[in-house]
N, C-alpha and C positions, 0 to 999 in steps of 0.2 A: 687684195685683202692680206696684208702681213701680220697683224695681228688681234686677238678677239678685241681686245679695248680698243679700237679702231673701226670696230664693224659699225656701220648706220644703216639702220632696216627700217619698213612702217609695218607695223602687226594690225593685223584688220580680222575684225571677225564680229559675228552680228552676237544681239545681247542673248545671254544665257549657254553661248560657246565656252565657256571659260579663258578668255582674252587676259581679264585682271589678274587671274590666276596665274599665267602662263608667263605673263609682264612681267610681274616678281621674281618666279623662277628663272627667267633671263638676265633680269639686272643683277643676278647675286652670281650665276654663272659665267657669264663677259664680263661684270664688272662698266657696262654701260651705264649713260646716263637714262633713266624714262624721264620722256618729255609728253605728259598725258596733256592735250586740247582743256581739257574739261578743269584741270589743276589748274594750267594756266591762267582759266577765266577767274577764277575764284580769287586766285592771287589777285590780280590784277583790278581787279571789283573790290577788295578785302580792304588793297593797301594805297587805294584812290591813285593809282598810275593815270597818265595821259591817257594809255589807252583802253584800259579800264574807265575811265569817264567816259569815254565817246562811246565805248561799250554801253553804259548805264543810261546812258540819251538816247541808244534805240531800244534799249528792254523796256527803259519806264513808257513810253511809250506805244510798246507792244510790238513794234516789228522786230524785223530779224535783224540779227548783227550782221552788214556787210561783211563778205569774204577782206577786203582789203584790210579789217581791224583783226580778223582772226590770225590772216596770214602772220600781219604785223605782229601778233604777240611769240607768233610761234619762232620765226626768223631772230624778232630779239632775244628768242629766249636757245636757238642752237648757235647764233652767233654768238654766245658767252660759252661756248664748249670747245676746250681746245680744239686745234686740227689734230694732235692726234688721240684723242678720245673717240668714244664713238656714242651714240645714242639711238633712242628706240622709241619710234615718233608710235604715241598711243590717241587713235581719235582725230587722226589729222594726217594728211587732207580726204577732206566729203566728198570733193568733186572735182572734176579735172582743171577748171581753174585755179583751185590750191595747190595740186599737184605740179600745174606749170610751173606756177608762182616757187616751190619749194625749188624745184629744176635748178631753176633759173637760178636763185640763191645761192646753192651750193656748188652752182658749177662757177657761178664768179669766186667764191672760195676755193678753185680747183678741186671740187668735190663732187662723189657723186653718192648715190645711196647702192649698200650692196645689194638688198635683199627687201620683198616685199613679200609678206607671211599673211599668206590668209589661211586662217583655221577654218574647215569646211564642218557645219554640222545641217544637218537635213532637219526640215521646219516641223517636223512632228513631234523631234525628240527635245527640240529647243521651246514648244510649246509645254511639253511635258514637264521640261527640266524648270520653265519660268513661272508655269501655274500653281508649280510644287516649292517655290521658294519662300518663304520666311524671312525674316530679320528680326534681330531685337532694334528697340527703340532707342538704346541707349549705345550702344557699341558697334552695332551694323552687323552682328556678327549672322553668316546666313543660316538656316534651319531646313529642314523638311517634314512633311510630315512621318509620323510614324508608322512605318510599317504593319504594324497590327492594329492600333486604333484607328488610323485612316485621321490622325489630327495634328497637329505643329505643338510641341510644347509652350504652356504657356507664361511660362519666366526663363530669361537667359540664366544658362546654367555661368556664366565668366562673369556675370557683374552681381556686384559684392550685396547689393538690395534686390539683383534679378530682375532684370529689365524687363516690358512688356516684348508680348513676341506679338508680331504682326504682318499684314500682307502688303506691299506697296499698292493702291491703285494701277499704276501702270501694268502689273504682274500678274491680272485676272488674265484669262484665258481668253477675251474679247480685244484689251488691250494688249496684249502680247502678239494676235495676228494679226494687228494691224502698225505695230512697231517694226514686225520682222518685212512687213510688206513695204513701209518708209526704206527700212535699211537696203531692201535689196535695188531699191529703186535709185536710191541715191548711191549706190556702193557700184552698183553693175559696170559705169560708162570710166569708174576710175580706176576697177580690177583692171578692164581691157588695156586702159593708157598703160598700166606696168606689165601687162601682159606682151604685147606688141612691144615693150622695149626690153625682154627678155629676162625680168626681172622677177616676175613673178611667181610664188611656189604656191599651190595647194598645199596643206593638209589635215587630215581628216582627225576631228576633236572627239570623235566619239571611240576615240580610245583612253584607256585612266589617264588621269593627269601625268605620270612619270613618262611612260609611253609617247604622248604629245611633245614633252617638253623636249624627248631624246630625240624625237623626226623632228622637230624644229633643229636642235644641235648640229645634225648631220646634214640639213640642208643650208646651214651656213659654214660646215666644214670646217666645226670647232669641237673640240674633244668638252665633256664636264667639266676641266680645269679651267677652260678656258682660252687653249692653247689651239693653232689655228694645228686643223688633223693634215700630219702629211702624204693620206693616204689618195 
């Protein structure tokens, strides 16, 4: 690793870690591309790609999108990043056949990935943190409740008419232990692949966000600026 705009990591962390949060503050500190799974789909569904059509041929019809279409979007979409850029695979790979699949990729580009970031949060505080979240309806911005009334405010305080504040479905407290119970299920056999190739860091989210985002810095052995630390 010679230098931060060069680094290539995958950040993994289950929902209500604060992963999107930590995404951001990385891409502004390296100077990385974020390549998030979930963007890509949306792109590529939005602006009728190839493979966004073949995407939409197994949604309309309710099954899952093969790994080969996901892989395919994510590989077209690091193969437009130069070699010496680096980027910050957000939601990808699920499973250890995307994992190979990505391998395989970048090492025919002489490449490899530095680092593989998982944010550790323990399922009670992420159940706490997911049952307590909010959104407005119009901005996405998140809420909690209030500490004294025990309620969520009910118009966004940033949009100009004050948007509805509301709860996702997904984010009851029934479906939230049964999300975190997918994710470790699916997540577990792909920790170990970057675990066994040396790659993989713990660390622990239940520290404030600055805190987090510094023990990510130092575990890719890059100062704030952005400058690889020569310590």
């Amino acid at each position: 690793m010679t230098a931060a705009n060069g680094i290539r990591l995958v950040l993994f962390g289950p929902p209500g870690a604060g992963k999107g949060t930590q995404a951001q503050l990385l891409k502004e500190s390296l100077g990385i591309e974020h390549v998030s799974s979930g963007d890509l789909f949306r792109h590529h569904l939005s602006n009728g790609t190839e493979l966004g059509e073949l995407a939409r041929g197994y949604m309309s019809r309710g099954e899952l999108v093969p790994d080969e279409v996901t892989i395919g979007m994510v590989i077209d979409r690091i193969g437009g990043i130069a070699d010496s850029a680096g980027f910050m695979l957000d939601g990808f790979p699920r499973n250890t056949a995307q994992a190979q699949a990505l391998e395989t990729a970048l090492l025919e580009r002489g490449q490899r990935l530095d680092r593989v970031v998982h944010i550790q949060v323990e399922n009670g505080e992420l159940i706490r943190r997911l049952s307590n979240r909010y959104i407005c309806r119009v901005c996405q911005r998140p809420y909690a409740r209030d500490a004294d009334t025990g309620a969520p405010p009910k118009k966004c305080a940033d949009c100009p008419d004050g948007g509805d504040i509301y709860q996702r479905e997904d984010d009851t407290e029934g479906a939230v232990v049964n999300r975190l119970s997918v994710y470790h299920q699916e997540t577990a056999p792909v920790l170990e692949f970057y675990r066994q190739r040396g790659l993989l860091a713990d660390v622990s989210g239940e520290q404030t966000i600055d805190a987090v985002h510094h023990s990510v810095l130092r575990i890719l052995n890059v100062s704030e600026l952005g400058a690889v630390s020569k310590s």
